[in-house]
C-alpha positions in Angstrom: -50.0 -18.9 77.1 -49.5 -22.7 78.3 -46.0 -24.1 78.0 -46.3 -27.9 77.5 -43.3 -30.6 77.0 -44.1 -33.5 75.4 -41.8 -36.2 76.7 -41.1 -38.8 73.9 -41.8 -38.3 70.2 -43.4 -41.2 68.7 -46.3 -41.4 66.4 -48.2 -40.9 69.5 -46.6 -38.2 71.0 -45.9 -36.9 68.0 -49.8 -36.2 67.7 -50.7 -35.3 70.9 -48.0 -31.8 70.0 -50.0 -31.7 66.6 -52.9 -31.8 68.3 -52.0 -29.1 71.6 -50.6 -27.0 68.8 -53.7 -25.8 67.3 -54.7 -23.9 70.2 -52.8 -20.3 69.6 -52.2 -19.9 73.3 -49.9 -23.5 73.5 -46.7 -23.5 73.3 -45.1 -27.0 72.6 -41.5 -28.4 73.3 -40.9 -31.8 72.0 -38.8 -34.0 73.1 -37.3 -37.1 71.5 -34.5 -39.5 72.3 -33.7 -39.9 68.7 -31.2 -37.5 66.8 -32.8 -38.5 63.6 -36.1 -37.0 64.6 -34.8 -34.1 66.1 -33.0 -33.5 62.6 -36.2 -34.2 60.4 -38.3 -32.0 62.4 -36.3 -29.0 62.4 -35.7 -29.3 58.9 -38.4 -30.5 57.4 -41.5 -30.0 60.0 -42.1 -33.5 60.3 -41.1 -36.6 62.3 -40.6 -38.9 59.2 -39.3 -41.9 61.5 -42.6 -42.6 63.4 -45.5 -40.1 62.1 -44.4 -39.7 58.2 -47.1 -36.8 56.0 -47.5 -34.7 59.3 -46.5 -31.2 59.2 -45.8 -29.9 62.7 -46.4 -26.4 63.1 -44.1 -23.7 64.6 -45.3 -23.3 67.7 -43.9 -27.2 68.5 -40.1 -26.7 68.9 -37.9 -30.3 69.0 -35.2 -31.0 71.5 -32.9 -33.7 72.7 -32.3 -32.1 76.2 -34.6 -33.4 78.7 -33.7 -29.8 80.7 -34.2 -27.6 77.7 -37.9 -29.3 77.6 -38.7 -29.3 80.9 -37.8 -25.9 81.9 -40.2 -23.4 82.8 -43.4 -25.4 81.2 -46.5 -25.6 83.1 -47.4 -29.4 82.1 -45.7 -31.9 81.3 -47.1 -34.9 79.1 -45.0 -38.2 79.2 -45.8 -40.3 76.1 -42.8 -42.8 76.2 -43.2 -46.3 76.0 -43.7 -48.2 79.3 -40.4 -49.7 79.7 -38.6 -46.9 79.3 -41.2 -44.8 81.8 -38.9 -45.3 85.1 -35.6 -44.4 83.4 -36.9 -41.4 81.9 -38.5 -39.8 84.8 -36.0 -40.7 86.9 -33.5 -38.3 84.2 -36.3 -36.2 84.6 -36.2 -36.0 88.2 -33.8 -33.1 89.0 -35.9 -30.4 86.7 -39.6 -31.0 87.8 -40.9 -28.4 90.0 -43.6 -29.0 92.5 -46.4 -26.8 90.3 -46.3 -28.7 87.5 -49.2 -30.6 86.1 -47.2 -34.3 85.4 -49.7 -36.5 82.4 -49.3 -39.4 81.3 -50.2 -40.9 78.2 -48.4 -44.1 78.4 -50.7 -46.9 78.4 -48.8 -50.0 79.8 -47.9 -51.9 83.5 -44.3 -51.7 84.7 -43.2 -55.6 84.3 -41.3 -56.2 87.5 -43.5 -53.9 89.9 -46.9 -54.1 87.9 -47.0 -50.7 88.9 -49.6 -48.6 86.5 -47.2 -45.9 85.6 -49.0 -43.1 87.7 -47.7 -45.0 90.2 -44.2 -45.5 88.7 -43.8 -41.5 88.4 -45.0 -41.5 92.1 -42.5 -43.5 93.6 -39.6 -41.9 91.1 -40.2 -38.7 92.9 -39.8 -40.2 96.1 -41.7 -40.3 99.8 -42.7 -37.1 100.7 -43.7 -35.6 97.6 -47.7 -35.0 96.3 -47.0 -34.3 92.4 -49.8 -33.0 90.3 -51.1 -36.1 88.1 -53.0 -37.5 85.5 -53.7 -39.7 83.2 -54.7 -39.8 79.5 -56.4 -42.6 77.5 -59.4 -43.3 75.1 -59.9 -44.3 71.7 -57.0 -43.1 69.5 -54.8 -43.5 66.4 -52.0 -41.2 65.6 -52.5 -40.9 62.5 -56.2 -39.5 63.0 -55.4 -36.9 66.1 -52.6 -35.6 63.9 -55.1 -35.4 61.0 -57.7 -33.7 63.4 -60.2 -36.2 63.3 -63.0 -35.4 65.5 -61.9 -37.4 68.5 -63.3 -37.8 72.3 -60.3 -39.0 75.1 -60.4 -39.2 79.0 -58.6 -37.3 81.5 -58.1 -39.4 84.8 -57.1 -37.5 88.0 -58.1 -37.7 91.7 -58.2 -34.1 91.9 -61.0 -32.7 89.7 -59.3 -29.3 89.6 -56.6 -30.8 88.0 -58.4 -32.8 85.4 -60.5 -29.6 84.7 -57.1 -27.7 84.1 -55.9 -30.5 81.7 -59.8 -30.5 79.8 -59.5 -26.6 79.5 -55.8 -26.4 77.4 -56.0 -30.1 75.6 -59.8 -29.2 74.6 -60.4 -28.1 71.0 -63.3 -28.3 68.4 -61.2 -31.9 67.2 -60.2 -33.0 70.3 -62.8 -33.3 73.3 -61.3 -34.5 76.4 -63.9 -35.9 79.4 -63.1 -35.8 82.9 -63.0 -38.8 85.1 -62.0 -39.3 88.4 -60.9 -43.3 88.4 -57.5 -43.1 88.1 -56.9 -47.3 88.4 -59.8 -48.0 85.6 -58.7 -45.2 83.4 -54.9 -46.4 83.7 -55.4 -50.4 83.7 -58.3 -50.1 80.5 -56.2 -48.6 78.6 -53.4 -50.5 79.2 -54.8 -54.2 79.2 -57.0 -53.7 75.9 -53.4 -54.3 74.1 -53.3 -57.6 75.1 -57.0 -58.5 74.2 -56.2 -56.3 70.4 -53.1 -58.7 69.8 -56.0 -62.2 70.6 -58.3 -60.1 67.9 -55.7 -59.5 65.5 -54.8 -63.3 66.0 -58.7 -63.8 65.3 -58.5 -62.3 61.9 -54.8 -64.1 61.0 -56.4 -67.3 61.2 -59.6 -66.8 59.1 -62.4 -66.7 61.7 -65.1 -64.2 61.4 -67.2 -61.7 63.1 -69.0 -63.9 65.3 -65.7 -64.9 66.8 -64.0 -60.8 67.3 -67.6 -60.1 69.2 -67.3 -63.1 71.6 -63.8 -62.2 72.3 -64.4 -58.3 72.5 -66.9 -58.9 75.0 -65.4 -61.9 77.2 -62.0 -59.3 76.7 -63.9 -56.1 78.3 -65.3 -58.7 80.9 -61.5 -59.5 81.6 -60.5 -55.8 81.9 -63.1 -55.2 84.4 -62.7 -58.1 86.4 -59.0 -56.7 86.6 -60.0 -52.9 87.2 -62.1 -53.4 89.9 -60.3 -55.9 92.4 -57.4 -53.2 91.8 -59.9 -50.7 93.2 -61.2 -49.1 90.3 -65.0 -48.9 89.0 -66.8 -51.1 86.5 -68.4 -48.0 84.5 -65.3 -46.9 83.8 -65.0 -49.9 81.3 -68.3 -48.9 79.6 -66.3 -45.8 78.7 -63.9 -44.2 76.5 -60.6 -45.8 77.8 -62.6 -49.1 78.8 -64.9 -50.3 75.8 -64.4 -47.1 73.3 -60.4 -48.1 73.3 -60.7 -52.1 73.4 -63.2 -51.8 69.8 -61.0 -49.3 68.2 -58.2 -51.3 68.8 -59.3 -55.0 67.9 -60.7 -53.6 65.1 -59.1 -50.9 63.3 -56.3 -51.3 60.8 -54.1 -49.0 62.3 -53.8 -50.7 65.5 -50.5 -52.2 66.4 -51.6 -54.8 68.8 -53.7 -55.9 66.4 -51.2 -56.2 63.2 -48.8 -58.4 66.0 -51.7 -60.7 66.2 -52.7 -60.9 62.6 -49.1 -61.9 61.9 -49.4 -64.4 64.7 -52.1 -65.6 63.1 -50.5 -65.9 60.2 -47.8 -68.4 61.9 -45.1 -65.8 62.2 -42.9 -65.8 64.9 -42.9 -62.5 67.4 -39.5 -62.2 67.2 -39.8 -61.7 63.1 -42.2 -59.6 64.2 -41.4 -57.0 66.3 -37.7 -56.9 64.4 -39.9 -55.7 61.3 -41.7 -53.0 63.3 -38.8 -50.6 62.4 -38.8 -49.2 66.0 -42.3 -49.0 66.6 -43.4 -50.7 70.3 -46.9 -52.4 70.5 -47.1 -52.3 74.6 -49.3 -55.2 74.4 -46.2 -57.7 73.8 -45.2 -56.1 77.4 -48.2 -55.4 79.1 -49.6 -59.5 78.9 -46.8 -61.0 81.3 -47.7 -57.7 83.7 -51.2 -58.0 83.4 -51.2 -61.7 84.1 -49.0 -61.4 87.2 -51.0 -58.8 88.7 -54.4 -60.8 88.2 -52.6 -63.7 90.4 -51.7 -60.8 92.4 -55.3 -59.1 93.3 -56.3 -63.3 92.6 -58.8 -62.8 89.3 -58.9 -64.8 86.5 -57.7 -63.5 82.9 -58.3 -66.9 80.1 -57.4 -64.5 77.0 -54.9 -62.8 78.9 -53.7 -66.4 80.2 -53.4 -67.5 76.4 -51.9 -64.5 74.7 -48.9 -65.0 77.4 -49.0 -68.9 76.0 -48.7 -67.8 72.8 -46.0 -65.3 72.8 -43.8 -66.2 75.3 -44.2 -70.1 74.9 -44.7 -70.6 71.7 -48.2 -71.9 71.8 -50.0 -72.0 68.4 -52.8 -69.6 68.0 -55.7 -72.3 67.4 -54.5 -74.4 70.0 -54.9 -70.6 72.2 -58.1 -70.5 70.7 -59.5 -74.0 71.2 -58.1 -74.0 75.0 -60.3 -70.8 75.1 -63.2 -72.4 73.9 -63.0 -75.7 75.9 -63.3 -74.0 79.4 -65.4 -75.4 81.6 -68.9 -73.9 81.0 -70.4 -70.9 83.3 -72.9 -68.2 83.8 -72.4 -65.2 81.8 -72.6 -62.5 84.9 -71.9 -59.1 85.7 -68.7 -57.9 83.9 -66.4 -58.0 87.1 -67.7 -61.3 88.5 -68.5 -63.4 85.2 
């Protein structure tokens, strides 16, 4: 048997428990911060507040007690949202033991250390400690893992025995899990194809077509790499599942949303409207554009789509006029995808 907490019950995490749960030998505690969801689950074996229609099976039990989900588990998988990462594990602090596994699913950068949240977990713990990490991204909707739609994700670690660990339990005939050992490109794709889903969503609010989503898909995985690699990760990496295979699924599917934030946009709504409609739900690109645009200054790269979408929601600047600044750049070489 593998004991597994689940740290944050979201649509998101919510799926990830559906989808451990399968397998016979998991065992799955979930935690949530919400009272509500503790209370639906319990009762009705499903989390109608962020993951309505999905039943949860038995072997997922729900808590509120970060110590009741922690203890005596083998790995635990941290899906909150990115600005609450820090706080959490720092409550979680005082009940992690040095032989747990510690994944994260949260795709996002800390805003005021631009810290990928690896990072954030390492310097929670503290000098001195090594934890066991990893990280978790691809191509995925909630609503599709908790359906058990065939679905291919990445596993990021340094350590290869520990990704291999994290393949073998999360690994089932719905749910195939690839091993990778660049930590920064695994973390940093998945968390700045947010920002280029909300410019495609924007793409589609105003009316423009498919010959505009494909420039701005490409130019956008251009962007990530450009990003990954002066921070020390690997260009292939964005050819992969949490590089290219997450950016297309989430500029383009429905269920994305980073995307439905910039179809309203696009629309002429204001983000504010916005997000207050979202009933709870957090699309990490709204946070992740100001982080990822600091850090490109940082490492001293050059994001235009990034540059824009921070325009846009934090300024105020109309979507065309985003759009049109885009297009009026001065004119260059298309090159390889970390230089061009």
């Amino acid at each position: 048997m593998t004991d597994i907490a689940v740290i944050g019950a979201g649509a998101w995490g919510t799926a990830l428990s559906i989808a451990l749960s399968r397998k016979p030998a998991n065992r799955i505690k979930l935690w949530a911060y919400e009272k509500e969801v503790i209370a639906s689950i319990r009762e009705r074996r499903e989390n109608t507040l962020f993951l309505a229609g999905a039943l949860l099976p038995e072997n997922i039990t729900a808590t509120q007690s970060l110590e009741e989900a922690i203890d005596g588990v083998e790995i635990v998988l941290s899906v909150m949202p990115s600005h609450h990462a820090r706080r959490v594990w720092t409550q979680m602090k005082p009940f992690l033991k040095p032989e747990m596994l510690l994944v994260s699913a949260t795709k996002g950068i800390e805003i005021d250390s631009l810290l990928r949240m690896t990072q954030v977990i390492r310097q929670v713990l503290g000098d001195g400690v090594s934890p066991k990490l990893c990280a978790l991204s691809g191509p995925t909707f909630a609503k599709e893992v908790a359906k058990g739609f065939p679905t291919a994700i990445a596993i990021a670690s340094e350590n290869s025995e520990l990704s291999s660990w994290v393949q073998e339990v999360f690994s089932d005939t719905n749910f195939r899990v690839y091993r990778n050992d660049d930590l920064v490109g695994v973390e940093l794709g998945g968390s700045v194809k947010n920002v280029i889903a909300i410019a495609a969503g924007v793409v589609e609010g105003i009316g423009y077509g498919h010959n505009t989503t494909a420039a701005l898909i490409t130019r956008g995985l251009t962007e990530m790499t450009r990003l990954v690699v002066a921070c020390g990760g690997r260009a292939e990496t964005m050819s992969g599942l949490a590089g290219m295979g997450d950016l297309v699924l989430t500029c383009t599917g429905g269920l994305s949303r980073n995307r439905t934030v910039g179809v309203e946009l696009g629309h002429g709504r204001k983000l504010e409207e916005i997000i207050a409609g979202m009933h709870g739900m957090v699309a990490e690109g709204v946070f992740t554009t100001s982080a990822a645009l600091q850090l490109a200054r940082t490492v001293g790269v050059e994001m235009p789509i990034t540059g824009q979408m921070y325009e846009l929601l934090q300024r105020g600047k109309s979507p065309r006029d985003a759009i049109r600044d885009l297009m009026n750049r001065p004119l260059t070489q298309e090159t390889a995808l970390y230089r061009g």
